[in-house]
C-alpha angles and dihedrals in degrees: 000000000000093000090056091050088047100056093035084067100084095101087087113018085178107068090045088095091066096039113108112251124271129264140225129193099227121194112209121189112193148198105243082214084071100020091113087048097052100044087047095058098039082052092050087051089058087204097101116075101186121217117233105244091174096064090131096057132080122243087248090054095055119112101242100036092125088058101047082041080053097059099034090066095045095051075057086054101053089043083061093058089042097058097041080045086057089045095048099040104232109136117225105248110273083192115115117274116233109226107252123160119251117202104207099209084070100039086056090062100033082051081049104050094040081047092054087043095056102044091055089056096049088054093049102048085044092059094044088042085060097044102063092043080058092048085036092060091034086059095044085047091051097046090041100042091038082060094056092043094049095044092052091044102053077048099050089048095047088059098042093064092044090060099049092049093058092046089055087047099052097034117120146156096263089059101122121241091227096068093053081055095056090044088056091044088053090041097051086050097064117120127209114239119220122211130197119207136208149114132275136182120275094230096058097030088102095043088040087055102040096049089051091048087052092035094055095028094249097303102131129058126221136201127180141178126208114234111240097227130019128274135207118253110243083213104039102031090219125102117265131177115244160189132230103215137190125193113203103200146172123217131005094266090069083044104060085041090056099052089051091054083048097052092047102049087040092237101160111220133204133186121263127193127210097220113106106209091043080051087065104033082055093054097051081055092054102054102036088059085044090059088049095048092048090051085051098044096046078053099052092051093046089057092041091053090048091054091051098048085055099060097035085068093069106017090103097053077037095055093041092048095051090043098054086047102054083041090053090048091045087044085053101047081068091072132072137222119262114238087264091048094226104108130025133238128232125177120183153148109270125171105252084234090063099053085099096048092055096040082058084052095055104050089050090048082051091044097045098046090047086236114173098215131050121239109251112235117182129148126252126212116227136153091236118135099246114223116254118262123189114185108221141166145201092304103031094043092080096046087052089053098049087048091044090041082075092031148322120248122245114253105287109007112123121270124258085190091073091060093041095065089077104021100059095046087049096041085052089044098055084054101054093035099176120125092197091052086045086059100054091050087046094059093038085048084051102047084051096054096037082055100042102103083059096039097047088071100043122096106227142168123290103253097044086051089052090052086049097054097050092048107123087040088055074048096063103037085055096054093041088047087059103052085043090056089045093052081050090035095227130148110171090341080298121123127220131185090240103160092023154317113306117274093233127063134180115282094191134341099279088092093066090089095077094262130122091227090109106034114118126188104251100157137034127279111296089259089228134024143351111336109257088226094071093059102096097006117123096255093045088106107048083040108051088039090056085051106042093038095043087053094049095054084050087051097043101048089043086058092041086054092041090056087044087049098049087046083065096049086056095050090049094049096056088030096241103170085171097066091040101051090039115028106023101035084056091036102067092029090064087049118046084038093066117015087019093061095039083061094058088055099053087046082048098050088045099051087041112037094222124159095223108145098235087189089061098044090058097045099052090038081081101024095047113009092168100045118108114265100216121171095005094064112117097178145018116275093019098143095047092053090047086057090051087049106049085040090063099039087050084054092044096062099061084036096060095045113028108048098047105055090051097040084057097040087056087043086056091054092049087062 
């Protein structure tokens, strides 16, 4: 019970504070007459996670299935407005809300009759949409095809006159009768061809001409002309290049070939006539029906924009409303009946500092629903492992996720998320180590918290919410960036001389070659930081490496020991000898033996300057545990300590993984 585990904490006061809160299992039985206000408010409060008593049910079983059906269909409904609001664009009204009661019953029918509205004005400016693409491509057919029509009669007719002045020129009496008789015969054979119009598009003109040439063996001829912009397909609604084409084509056999190849190729095709006068008669039509189905369609979509804005000023309150809803009645479907089927019982985890908060809930819930009779709250005991709850806010929220985001501590054990509230923004610090770029995410991580009011209730992208979301830890990366550049003394990669002029200066002019070989000490120490006359000097790089490399491995073994430590603690609050003797003891041997004393040779090297090669001294720590150290000794005995080490490290590893899964598995036969 959480109590229990709360008393039995007393072994380490301390680390009480990082420890999640702890949970009761609470029992409600309430009025189904305030039933939706209490689960509202305990909602609102965000302290009560319900248990699902109807597990067995299906969703379609559950007592308030028609509800939860009912708003489901009213949050489609308000996509749908959203989506015809973000075509349209009309944004939805970011202005603050007055709190005015909704009754649902009416906001069903008011989303269903601005639904079936606009439904009916979609259809219609669809179909008048798709009307003037038709009138615009007839227009462009008629003007196009005109073209070709016009061209081969002032041709046709050219030629015409120059034949029959040659034949006036060449005609005498010795002409036989016989040739006037041929010409008659040739002339009374001639066939009328026929042609069909329309428009395809340019990508597939050459492939549309060349597949009717081989359908019908090369009797038909085509012309075709490109349009000079775009036009909007009257099928696809999108804008596609295209070609004004005319098939010129003898029988009815090549023509039904030739419709076929149209429809496949979606070339849409309109009727063109060869009279001239009735040409241009058909294109004042045209246009003159083009210029009323503009006006229509700019008034549609008036009328259309005003609809939307209408119901852009209240979509947001509308969305919420439906949302809470949908979320109440699924809150509800948790619960079961009581034997009189008169008041509902709910049974679910709570902190135990939270019991008066939702006592206070549920008097108002009973105040606000009129109900007659309270609703009754008590706790159970049970053996139940309760869920972890970590209280957070605003800053702490965005350390918890990144600790929850590798696993979730069990209920009770102490928090790695406290600690990593200032170990991950210094472990990325100590990485990006630059003062000028801290800055810069300083004042990014600033702009974010002074708007956050404005922001919180914006909808952005993801990453910018992401950014959002992580904004105090950004804060605190860029604070802890700027007291790391400082300690490297880089803005920008770029030294300065901050606390004082550096402590070295040129002897003689053999250091202007960007070594340290005449550099002398003529001031004291630079008081803070890394000297600025090592930056582009020859030994900057194996220098600040060493640095910078030497104080990771120190970070990183104290957090190692830090994550070992608080491993202990655990084991001592639920007094689990087991994980202490086998897992902890191990634990922090491994590691010190090896990384920990790793550790004390880089502090020793750097306290005595020595020149020892720490690399070397690991290596052969494993490969040669007897061999001299030479040179590389920092301090008396040393040999004989490695050998101790790596002893105990060698016993540790058996001791962490053998021991532990047999001991359990003899505890679970026990049982």
């Amino acid at each position: 019970m959480a109590e229990a585990r709360v008393a039995g904490g007393g072994c380490c006061p301390p680390m009480d504070l990082f420890r999640s809160e702890a949970m009761q299992l609470v029992q409600l039985i309430i009025p189904i007459e305030s039933a939706h206000h209490t689960v509202s408010y305990i909602g609102d409060l965000g302290h009560v996670q319900f248990k699902d008593l109807n597990a067995d049910k299906s969703p379609f079983q559950r007592t308030y299935a028609a509800q939860i059906k009912k708003f489901g269909e009213m949050a489609r409904k308000l996509r749908f407005f959203k989506e015809q609001m973000e075509k349209a664009g009309v944004t939805p009204s970011t202005k603050p809300m007055t709190q005015t009661e909704i009754d649902v019953d009416d906001l069903e029918v008011k989303l269903g009759e601005f639904e079936a509205e606009l439904v009916e004005m979609n259809t219609n400016n669809e179909k008048l949409q798709r009307s003037y693409n038709e009138l615009v491509e007839y227009k462009l057919v008629l003007n196009k095809a005109g073209g070709f029509f016009s061209s081969a009669f002032s041709s046709a007719t050219a030629q015409q006159k120059e034949i029959e002045s040659q034949q006036t020129g060449e005609e005498s009496l010795d002409t036989p009768l016989l040739q006037d008789r041929e010409i008659s015969i040739e002339s009374s054979k001639q066939v009328k061809l026929g042609f069909i119009t329309g428009l395809v598009s340019k990508e597939k003109s050459m492939l549309f001409e060349r597949i009717i040439f081989r359908a019908t063996r090369g009797n038909v001829y085509t012309r075709q002309a490109a349009v000079e912009e775009p036009v909007i397909d009257p099928v696809s609604g999108e804008k596609v290049e295209k070609n004004v084409f005319v098939v010129f084509y003898s029988g009815e056999k090549a023509k039904t070939k030739i419709l076929k190849i149209c429809e496949v190729f979606g070339a849409n095709r309109y009727s063109f006539t060869e009279d001239f006068g009735k040409q241009v008669q058909m294109i004042s039509e045209v246009s003159g029906r083009l210029a009323e189905l503009r006006t229509a369609i700019d008034a549609g979509l008036l009328q259309k924009s005003k609809l939307l804005q209408t119901i852009g000023d209240q979509f947001v309150q509308w969305n919420t409303l439906a949302r809470k809803e949908k979320s109440i009645y699924h809150t509800m479907n948790m619960l079961s009946l009581d034997v009189t089927k008169k008041c509902l019982v709910a049974e679910g985890w709570s902190p135990v500092f939270a019991t008066n908060l939702i006592q206070d809930a549920l008097q108002r819930a009973a105040f606000d629903s009129n109900s007659q009779v309270g609703t009754i709250f008590q706790v159970l005991h049970t053996s139940e492992s309760p869920p972890t709850y970590f209280h957070t806010n605003k800053f702490t929220s965005a350390f918890q996720d990144i600790v929850d985001a590798y696993g979730v501590a069990k209920y009770q054990e102490a928090n790695p998320g406290v600690y990593t509230i200032v170990t991950f923004p210094f472990l990325f610090a100590v990485m990006f180590g630059d003062w000028g770029h801290g800055i810069c995410l300083l004042l990014a991580a600033l702009v974010f918290i002074i708007r956050e009011k404005k922001l919180s209730g914006q909808k952005l992208g993801d990453i910018t919410e992401m950014t959002f979301g992580g904004r105090y830890v950004i804060l605190m990366m860029a604070l802890f960036s700027i007291y790391t550049g400082i300690i490297y003394n880089e803005f920008f990669s770029v030294p300065f001389e901050l606390f004082a002029p550096s402590a070295y200066a040129c002897r003689d002019l053999s250091c202007r070659d960007a070594t340290t070989v005449g550099l002398i000490k003529a001031r004291p120490t630079y008081p803070f930081g890394v000297d600025p006359v090592w930056h582009g000097s020859r030994s900057e790089l194996p220098f600040l490496n060493s640095l910078k490399m030497k104080m990771s491995i120190l970070i990183g073994v104290t957090q190692m020991n830090l994550g070992i430590i608080l491993s202990y603690f655990n084991a001592a609050y639920f007094r689990n000898s087991l994980n202490v003797w086998f897992q902890f003891i191990p634990q922090i041997i491994f590691l010190n033996s090896l990384f920990g004393y790793l550790s004390l040779l880089i502090i020793l090297k750097w306290c005595t300057g020595s020149q020892a090669d720490l690399y070397h001294v690991m290596i052969y720590m494993f490969l040669s545990p007897t061999d001299e150290l030479g040179e590389n000794q920092l301090f008396p005995r040393q040999k004989t300590v490695q050998l101790v080490l790596l002893l105990l490290a060698l016993v540790s590893v058996p001791w962490m993984l053998l021991p532990k899964p047999f001991l359990l598995k003899m505890q679970h036969q026990a049982v």
